[in-house]
DOTOR-915342 format. One line per 4 residues: number of its first residue (from 1); their letters; for each residue x, z, y negated of N, C-alpha, C. Coordinates in steps of 0.02 Angstrom, whole numbers. Example, Ala and Ser with C-alpha at 12.3 -4.5 7.8 and 13.67 -1.06 7.14 Angstrom:
BEGIN
1 = as = 660:390:284:615:390:225:660:390:165; 642:354:112:684:357:53:645:394:-2
//
This chain:
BEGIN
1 = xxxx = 41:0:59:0:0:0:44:0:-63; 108:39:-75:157:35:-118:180:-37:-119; 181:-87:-72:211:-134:-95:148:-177:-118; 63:-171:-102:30:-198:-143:38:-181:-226
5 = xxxx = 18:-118:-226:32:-82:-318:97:-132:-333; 157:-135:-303:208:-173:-357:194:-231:-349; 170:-283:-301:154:-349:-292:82:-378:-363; 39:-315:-360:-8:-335:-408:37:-314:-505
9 = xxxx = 67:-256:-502:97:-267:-545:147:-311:-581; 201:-346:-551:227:-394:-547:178:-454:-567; 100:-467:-556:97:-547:-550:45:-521:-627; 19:-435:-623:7:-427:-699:43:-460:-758
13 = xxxx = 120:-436:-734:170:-448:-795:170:-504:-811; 187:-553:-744:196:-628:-754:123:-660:-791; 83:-641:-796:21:-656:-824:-14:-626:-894; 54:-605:-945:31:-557:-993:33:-510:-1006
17 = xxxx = 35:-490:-939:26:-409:-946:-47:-379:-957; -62:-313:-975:-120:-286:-988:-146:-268:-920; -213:-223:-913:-224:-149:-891:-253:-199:-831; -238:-174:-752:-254:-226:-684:-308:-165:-708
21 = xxxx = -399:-216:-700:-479:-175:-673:-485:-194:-621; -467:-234:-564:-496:-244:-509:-438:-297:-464; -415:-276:-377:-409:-306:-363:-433:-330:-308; -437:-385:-270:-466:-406:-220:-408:-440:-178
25 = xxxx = -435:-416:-120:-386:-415:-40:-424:-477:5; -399:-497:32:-432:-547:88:-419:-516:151; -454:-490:199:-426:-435:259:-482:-451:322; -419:-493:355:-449:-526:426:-462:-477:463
29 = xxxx = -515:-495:513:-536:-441:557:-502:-405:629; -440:-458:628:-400:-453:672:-329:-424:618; -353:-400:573:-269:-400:544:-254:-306:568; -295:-288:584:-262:-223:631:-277:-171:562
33 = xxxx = -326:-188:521:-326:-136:466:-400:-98:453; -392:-35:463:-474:10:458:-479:7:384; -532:-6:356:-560:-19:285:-551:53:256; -589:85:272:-598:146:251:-541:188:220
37 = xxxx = -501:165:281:-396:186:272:-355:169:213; -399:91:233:-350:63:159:-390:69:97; -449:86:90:-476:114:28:-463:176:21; -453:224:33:-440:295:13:-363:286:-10
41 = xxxx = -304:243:31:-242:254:28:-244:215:-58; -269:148:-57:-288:123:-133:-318:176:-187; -343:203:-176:-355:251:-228:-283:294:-249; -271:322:-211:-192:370:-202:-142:343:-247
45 = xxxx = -140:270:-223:-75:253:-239:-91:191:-309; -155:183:-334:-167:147:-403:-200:205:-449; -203:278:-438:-234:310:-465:-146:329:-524; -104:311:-496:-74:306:-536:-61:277:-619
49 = xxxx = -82:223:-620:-114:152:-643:-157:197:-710; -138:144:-776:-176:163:-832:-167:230:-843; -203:262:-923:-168:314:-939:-236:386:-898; -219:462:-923:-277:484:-906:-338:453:-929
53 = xxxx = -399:450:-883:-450:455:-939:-474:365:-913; -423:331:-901:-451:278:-893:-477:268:-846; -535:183:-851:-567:186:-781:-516:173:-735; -551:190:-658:-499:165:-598:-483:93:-604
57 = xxxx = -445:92:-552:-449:18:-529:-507:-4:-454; -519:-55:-474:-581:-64:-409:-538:-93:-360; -576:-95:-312:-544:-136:-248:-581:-191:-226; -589:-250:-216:-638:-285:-192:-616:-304:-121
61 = xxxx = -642:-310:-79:-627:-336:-10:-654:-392:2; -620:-464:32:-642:-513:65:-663:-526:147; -707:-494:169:-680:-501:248:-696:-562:266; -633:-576:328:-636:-643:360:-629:-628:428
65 = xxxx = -682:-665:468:-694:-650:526:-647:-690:586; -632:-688:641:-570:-711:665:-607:-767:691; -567:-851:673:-599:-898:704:-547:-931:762; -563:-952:842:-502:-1013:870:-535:-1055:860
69 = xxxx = -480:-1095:900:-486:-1151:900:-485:-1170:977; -509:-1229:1010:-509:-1239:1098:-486:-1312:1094; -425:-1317:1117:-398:-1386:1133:-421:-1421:1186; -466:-1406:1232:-490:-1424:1287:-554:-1462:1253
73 = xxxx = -596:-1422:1229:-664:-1467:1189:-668:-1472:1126; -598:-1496:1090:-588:-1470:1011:-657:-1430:990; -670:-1391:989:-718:-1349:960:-684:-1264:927; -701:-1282:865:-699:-1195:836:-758:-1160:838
77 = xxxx = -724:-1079:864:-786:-1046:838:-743:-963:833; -819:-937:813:-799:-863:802:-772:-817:869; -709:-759:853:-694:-737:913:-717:-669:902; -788:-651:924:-812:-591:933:-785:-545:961
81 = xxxx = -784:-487:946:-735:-437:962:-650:-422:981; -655:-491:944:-579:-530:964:-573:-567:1024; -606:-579:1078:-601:-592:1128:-618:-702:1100; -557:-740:1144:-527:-786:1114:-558:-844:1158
85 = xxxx = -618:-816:1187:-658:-867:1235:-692:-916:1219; -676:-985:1226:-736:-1037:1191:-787:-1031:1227; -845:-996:1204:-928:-1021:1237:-952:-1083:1224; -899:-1130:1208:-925:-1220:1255:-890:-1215:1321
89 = xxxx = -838:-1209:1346:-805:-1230:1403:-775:-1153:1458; -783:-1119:1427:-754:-1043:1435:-674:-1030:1438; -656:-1098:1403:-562:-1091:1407:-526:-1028:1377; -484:-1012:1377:-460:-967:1328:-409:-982:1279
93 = xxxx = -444:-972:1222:-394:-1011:1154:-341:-957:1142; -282:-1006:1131:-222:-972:1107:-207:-982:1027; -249:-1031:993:-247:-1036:917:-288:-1005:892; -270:-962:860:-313:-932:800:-312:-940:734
97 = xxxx = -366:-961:710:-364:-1014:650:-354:-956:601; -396:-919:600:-387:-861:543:-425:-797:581; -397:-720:530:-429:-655:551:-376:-620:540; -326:-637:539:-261:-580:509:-231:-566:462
101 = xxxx = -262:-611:408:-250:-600:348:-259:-535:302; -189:-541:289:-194:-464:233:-181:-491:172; -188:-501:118:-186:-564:66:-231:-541:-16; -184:-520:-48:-199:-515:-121:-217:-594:-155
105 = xxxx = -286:-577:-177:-301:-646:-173:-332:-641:-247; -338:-588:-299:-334:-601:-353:-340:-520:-415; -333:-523:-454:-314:-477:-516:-372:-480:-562; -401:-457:-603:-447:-451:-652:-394:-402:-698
109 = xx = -360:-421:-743:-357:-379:-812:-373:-381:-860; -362:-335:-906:-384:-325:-979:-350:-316:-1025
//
């Protein structure tokens, strides 16, 4: 989470500067991360952020659900509970198109 706070600060600077109100995460469902975890630890470590008195910083979350891919019947689809089974053919996909993304995907300042 410390290297998000300096990653969002850093692209503050490069952008002007001024007070980060909100950032938003992109967080695949496979990326091995409990929400809850990384919102409380975000508070902790941006409560730093701005002077007393000011508002927090928000968090926005993107979730992205884990999709393969099946080279046998090119077909994508969703991998429910992670499990990587095409319900066209019942192959088991080894590509996973997306779901592990951990990904600062944008800044709101002021």
């Amino acid at each position: 989470m410390e290297a998000l706070r300096e990653r969002a600060l850093e692209q503050a600077e490069r952008h002007g500067g001024g007070v980060i109100r909100s950032i938003t995460l992109r967080v695949g469902s496979l990326a091995g991360v409990e929400l809850e975890a990384l919102e409380l630890a975000f508070m902790v470590v941006m409560e730093r952020e701005g002077p007393g008195g000011a508002a927090p910083v928000q968090l926005r979350i993107e979730p992205v659900l884990a999709r393969c891919y099946c080279h046998r019947c090119a077909h994508d689809f969703l991998a429910k509970d992670g499990c990587c089974e095409c319900p066209v053919c019942a192959t088991i996909s080894r590509d996973l198109l997306q779901g592990r993304e951990l990904e600062l995907v944008s800044l709101e300042l002021e």
